[in-house]
C-alpha positions in Angstrom: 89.0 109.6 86.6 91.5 112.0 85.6 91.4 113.9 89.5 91.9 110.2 90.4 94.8 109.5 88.8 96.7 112.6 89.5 95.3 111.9 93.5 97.0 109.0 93.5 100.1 109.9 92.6 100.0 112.6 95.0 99.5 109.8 97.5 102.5 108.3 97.2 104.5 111.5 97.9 106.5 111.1 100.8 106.3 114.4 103.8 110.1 114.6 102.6 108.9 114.9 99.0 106.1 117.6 100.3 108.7 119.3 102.2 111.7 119.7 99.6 109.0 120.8 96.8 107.8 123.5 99.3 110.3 125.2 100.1 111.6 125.2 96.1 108.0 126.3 95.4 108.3 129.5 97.6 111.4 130.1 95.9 110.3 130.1 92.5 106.9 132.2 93.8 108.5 135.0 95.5 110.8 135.9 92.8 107.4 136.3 90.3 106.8 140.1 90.3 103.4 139.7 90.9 104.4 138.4 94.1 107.4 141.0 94.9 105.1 144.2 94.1 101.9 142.7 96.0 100.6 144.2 98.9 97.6 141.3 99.2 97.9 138.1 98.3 95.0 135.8 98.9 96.3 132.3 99.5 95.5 128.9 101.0 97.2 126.5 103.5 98.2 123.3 102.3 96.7 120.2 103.6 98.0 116.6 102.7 100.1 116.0 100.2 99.4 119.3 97.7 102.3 121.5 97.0 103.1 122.9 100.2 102.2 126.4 100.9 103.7 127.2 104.6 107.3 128.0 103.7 105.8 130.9 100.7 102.8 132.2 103.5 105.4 132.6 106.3 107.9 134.9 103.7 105.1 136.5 102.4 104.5 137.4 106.2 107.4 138.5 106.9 107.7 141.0 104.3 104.6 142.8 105.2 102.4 141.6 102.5 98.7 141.3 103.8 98.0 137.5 103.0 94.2 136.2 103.0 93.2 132.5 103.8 90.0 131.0 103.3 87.7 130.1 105.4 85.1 127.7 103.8 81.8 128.1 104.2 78.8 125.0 104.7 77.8 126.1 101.0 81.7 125.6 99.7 81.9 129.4 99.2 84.8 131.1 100.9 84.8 133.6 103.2 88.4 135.0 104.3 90.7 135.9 107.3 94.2 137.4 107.6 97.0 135.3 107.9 99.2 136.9 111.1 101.7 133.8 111.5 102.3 130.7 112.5 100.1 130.3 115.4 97.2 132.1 113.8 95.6 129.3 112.6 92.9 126.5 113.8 92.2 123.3 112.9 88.7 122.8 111.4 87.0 119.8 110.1 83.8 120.2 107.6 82.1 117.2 108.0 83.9 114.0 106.8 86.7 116.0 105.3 89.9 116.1 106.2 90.6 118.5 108.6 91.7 122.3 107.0 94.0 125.2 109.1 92.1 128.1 108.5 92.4 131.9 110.1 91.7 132.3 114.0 91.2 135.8 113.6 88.1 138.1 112.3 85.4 137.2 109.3 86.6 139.5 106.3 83.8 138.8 104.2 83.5 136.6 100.6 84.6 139.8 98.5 87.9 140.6 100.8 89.4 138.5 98.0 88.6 141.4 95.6 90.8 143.4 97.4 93.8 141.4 96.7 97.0 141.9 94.1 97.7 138.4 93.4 95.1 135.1 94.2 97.3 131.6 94.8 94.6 129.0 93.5 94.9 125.3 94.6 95.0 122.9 91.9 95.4 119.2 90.6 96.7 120.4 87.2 97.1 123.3 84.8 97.0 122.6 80.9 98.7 124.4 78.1 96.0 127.0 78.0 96.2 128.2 81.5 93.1 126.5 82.1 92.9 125.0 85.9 91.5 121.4 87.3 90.5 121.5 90.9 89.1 119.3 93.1 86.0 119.4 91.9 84.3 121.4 94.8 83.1 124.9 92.9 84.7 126.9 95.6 87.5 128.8 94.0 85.1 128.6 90.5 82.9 130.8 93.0 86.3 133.0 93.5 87.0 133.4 89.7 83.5 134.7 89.2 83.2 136.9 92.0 86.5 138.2 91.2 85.1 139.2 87.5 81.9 140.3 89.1 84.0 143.1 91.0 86.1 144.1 88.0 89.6 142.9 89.6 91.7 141.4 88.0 94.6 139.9 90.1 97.3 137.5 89.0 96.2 134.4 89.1 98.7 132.0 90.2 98.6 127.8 90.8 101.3 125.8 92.7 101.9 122.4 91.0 104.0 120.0 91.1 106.2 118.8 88.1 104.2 116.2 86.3 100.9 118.0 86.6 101.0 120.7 83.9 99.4 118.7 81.5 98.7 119.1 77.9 94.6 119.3 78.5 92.2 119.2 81.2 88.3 118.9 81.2 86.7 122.4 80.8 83.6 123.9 81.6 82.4 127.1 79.8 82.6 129.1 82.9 86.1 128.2 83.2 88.8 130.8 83.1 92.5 130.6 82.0 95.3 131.6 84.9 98.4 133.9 84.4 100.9 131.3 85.7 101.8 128.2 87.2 104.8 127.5 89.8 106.4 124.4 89.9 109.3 123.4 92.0 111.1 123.3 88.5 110.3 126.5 87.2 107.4 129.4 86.1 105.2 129.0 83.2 103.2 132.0 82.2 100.2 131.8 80.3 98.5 135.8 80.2 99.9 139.0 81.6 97.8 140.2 84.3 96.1 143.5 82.9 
C-alpha cells in the first residue's frame, strides 16, 4: 500500500517536473564530499518518473570518476558495466517491465560494486532512521549484503524527491540504514561513512 501510494504520486509528475528536479538533484549530489573525493561511484539510470539520474551520471563522467550501472540479472541480482557516456547505453526490457538503459560495454561482475567509493541506491522513500523502501525487488538488498560480505563500506546515498523522506517505512531485519539522502531541496545525513 504504502509503495502504492508514493507510486502514484510519482505518476502524476510531469517530464518538466522530472527534468527541473534532476538537474537540482545533481547539484545538491556533487557538492557531497563523498561524491567530490570518489573515484567510483556505482549508480543507476533513471527510468520513468524517479528522480532523475542523467544530469549527476554525465558530471560525474566528465570529471573522471569511474561510474558503475547495473545490469540486472534474470534472478534480480545485479551485475555491472562502466558508464562511458551518453551513447553507451542500450535499451533492455526484462520481461513485462518497463524497459531499463543499462551499459553496452563489458560484464564487470556482481562484486565490481565492492570496488566502489560511494553506491547511489534507487528508492521510494527514506525514513528518519536512514532506513530505505525500494521497490520491493531484493535487488539492491542483494547489494547491501554483498557489500557487507566484502568488508566495504561505501557511502551510501538515495535520490528522493521532497515529500518522500518520511517519518517511517516498513523494515525488515536485514535492512540497513543509509549515510544520506539528496533531495532537490537539500542533504540529509543520517551516519558518517567509516
Amino acid at each position: 500500500m504504502f509503495r502504492r501510494d508514493l507510486l502514484a504520486v510519482r505518476s502524476r509528475l510531469t517530464a518538466a517536473d522530472v527534468r527541473e528536479a534532476a538537474v537540482a538533484l545533481a547539484g545538491r549530489a556533487l557538492a557531497l564530499p563523498e561524491l567530490a573525493h570518489a573515484r567510483t561511484v556505482a549508480a543507476y539510470v533513471s527510468v520513468g518518473t524517479e528522480p532523475g539520474t542523467r544530469p549527476l551520471l554525465d558530471a560525474l563522467h566528465a570529471r573522471g570518476v569511474r561510474v558503475l550501472l547495473p545490469v540486472l540479472l534474470p534472478d534480480n541480482d545485479l551485475d555491472w558495466g562502466a558508464y562511458a557516456g551518453e551513447g553507451s547505453l542500450v535499451e533492455v526490457r526484462h520481461g513485462g517491465r518497463m524497459a531499463l538503459l543499462e551499459p553496452a560495454g563489458e560484464r564487470l561482475g556482481a562484486d565490481a560494486v565492492t570496488g566502489a567509493d560511494a553506491v547511489l541506491l534507487p528508492g521510494l522513500a527514506v525514513d528518519g532512521l536512514g532506513l530505505r523502501l525500494g521497490r520491493g525487488g531484493g535487488s539492491y538488498d542483494r547489494v547491501l549484503a554483498r557489500l557487507e560480505r566484502s568488508g566495504g563500506d561505501p557511502a551510501l546515498v538515495v535520490l528522493l524527491y521532497d515529500g518522500e523522506v518520511v517519518p517511517l517505512v516498513p523494515a525488515e531485519p536485514h535492512d540497513r540504514p543509509v549515510h544520506a539522502v539528496v533531495t532537490p531541496s537539500g542533504v540529509r545525513r543520517f551516519r558518517a561513512p567509516s
